[in-house]
C-alpha positions in Angstrom: -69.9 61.9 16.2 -67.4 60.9 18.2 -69.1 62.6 21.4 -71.6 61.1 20.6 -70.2 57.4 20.6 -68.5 58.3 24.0 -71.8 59.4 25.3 -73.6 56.0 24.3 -70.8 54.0 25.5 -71.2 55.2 29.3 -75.0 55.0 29.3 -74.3 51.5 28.1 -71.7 50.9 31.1 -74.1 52.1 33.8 -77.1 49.9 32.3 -74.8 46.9 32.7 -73.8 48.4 36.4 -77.5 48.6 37.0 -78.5 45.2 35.6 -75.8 43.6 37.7 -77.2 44.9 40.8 -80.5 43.3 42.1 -82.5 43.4 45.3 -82.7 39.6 46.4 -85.2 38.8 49.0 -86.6 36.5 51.3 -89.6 35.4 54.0 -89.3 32.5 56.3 -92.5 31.8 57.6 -93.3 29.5 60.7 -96.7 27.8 60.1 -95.3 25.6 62.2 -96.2 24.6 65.8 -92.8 24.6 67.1 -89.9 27.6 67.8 -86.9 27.4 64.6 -84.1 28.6 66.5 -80.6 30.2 64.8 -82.3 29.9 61.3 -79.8 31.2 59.0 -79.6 30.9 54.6 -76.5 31.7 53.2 -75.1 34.4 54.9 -78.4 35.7 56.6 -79.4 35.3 60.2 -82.9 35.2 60.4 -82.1 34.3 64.7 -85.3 32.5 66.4 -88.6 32.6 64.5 -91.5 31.6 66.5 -94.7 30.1 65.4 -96.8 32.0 63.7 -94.0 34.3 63.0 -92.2 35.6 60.0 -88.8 37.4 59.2 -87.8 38.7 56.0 -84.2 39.7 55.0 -83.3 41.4 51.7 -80.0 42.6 49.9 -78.7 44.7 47.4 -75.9 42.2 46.2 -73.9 41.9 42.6 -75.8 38.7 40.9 -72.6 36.7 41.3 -72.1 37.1 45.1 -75.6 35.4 46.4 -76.2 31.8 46.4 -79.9 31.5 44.9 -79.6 27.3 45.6 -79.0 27.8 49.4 -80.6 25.9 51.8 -82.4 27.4 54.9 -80.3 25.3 58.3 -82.3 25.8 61.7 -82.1 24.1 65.1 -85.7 22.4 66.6 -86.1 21.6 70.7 -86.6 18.0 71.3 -86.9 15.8 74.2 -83.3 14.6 73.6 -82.2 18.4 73.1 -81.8 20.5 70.0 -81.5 19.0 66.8 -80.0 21.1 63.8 -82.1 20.4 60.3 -82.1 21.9 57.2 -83.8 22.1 53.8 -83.0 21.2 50.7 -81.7 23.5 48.3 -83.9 26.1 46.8 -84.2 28.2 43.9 -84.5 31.2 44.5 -85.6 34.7 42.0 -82.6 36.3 41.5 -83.8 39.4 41.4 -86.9 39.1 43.0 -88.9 38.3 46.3 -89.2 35.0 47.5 -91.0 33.3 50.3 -90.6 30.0 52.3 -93.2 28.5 54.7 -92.6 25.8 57.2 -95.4 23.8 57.7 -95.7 20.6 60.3 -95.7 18.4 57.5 -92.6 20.0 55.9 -89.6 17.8 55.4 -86.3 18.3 56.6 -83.0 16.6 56.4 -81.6 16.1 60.1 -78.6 14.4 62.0 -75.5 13.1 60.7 -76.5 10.2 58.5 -78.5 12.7 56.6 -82.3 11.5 57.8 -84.9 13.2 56.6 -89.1 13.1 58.5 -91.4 15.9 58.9 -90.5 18.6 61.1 -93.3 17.0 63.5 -91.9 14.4 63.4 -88.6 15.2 64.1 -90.0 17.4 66.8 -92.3 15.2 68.5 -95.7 15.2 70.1 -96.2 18.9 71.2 -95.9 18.8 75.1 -98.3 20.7 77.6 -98.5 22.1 80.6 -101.1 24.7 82.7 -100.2 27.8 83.9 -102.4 29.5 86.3 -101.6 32.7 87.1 -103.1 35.3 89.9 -102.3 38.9 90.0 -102.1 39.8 94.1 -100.7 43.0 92.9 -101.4 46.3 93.8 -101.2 46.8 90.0 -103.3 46.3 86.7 -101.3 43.5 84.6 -101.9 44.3 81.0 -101.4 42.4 77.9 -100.0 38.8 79.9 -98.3 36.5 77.8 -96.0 33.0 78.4 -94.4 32.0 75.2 -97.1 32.4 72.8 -99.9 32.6 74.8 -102.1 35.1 75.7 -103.5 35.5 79.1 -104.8 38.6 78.3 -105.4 41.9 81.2 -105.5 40.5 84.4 -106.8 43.0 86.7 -105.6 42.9 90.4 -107.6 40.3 92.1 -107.8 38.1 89.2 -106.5 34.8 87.8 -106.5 33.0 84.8 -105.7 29.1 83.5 -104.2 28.2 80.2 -102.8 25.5 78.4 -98.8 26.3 77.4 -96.3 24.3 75.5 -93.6 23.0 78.3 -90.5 24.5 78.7 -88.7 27.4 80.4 -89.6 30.8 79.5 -90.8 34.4 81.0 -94.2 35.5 82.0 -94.3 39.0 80.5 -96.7 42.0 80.9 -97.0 45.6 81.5 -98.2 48.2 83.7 -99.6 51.6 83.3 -97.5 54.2 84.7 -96.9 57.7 85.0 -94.9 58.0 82.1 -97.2 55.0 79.7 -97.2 50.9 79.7 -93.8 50.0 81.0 -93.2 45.8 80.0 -91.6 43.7 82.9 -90.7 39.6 82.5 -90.6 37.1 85.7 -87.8 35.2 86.4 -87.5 32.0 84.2 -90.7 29.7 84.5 -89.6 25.9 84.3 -92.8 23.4 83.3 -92.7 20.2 82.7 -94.9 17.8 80.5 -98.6 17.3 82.2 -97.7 20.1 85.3 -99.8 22.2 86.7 -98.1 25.6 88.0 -99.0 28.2 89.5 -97.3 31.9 89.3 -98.3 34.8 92.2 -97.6 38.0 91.6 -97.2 40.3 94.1 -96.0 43.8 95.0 -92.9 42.1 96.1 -92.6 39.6 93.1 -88.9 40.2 91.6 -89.1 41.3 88.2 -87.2 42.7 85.3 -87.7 46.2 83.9 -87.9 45.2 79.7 -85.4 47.5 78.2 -83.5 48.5 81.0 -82.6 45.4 82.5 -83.1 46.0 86.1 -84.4 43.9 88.7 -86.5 44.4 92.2 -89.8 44.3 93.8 -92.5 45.5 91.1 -93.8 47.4 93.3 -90.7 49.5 94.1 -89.8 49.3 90.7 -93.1 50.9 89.4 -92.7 53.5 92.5 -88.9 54.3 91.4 -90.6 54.8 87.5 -93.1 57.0 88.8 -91.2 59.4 91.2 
């Protein structure tokens, strides 16, 4: 009997462990047209989430040592430079998944007298640029994107116009080599509201190697990859 008792008194100890311990959860989502940068609740880094994007964190954590009434802080671009905002406090599932999704419309506290508008507001009129860019390559450009935007495969000989969101920020793309689609970025693109730009790229157009970090002529930089 007395085995018995012991036997019932651990399986009751490791229930209790087990019940203690939860998997907490959650999803910021951007349905917003703007770029959260250093989003962080409680003690997660979430890091820049771009429009359209989402990031999801999650941790095994004792029940007592997670704050489920956090609020979600987050820095927006404005003209008059970054502003940091946050939400108000949430209740969260403790255990459970959880999801939050920033809107336009969604309101935010912001500044030091505690203000609270929309995240559009706070924001501002989206500003826009166009970006024209011609590929005087040797080279196939696949999969061409500024920011968000798509410019899709520009073969060599070919150019494309789109509408961008002003700022500074990379053209990237890739090219097929001998050993698969290698990504290279441009130097930093600076646009300003209403400009028109327009980026060349050429054999001799310095670039950046995407996971490797070096920089040189794409041309002898695709001639180094495929040697």
């Amino acid at each position: 009997m007395r085995k018995f008792l012991c036997v019932l008194a651990v399986i009751s100890l490791v229930f209790i462990g087990c019940d203690d311990l939860f998997e907490a959860s959650l999803k910021i989502v951007n349905n917003t047209d703007y770029t959260l940068s250093n989003v962080i609740y409680d003690s997660f880094h979430y890091g820049t989430i771009e429009k359209g994007k989402s990031v999801n964190k999650s941790s095994s954590l004792m029940m007592s040592s997670i704050n489920p009434w956090g609020k979600i802080y987050f820095y927006l671009s404005t003209p008059d430079g970054d502003v940091e905002c946050w939400t108000d406090k949430l209740d969260l599932d403790t255990p459970g998944k959880n999801e939050f999704i920033f809107f336009n419309g969604t309101v935010a506290n912001y500044g030091s007298e505690n203000s609270k508008a929309s995240i559009q507001s706070i924001a501002g009129p989206m500003r826009s640029a166009t970006l024209n860019v011609s590929n005087l390559s040797d080279y196939n450009l696949l999969n061409v994107e500024y920011d968000t935007v798509s410019f899709g495969n520009l073969n060599s000989g070919k150019s494309e116009s789109k509408a961008v969101v002003t700022g500074t920020k990379y053209l990237f793309f890739e090219v097929l080599t001998n050993y698969g689609n290698k990504r290279f970025r441009t130097n930093a693109i600076i646009l300003e509201d209403n400009q028109s730009e327009s980026l060349t790229i050429t054999n001799n157009t310095v670039v950046t190697l995407i996971g490797e970090g070096t920089s040189a002529g794409l041309k002898s930089l695709i001639d180094g990859l495929n040697n």
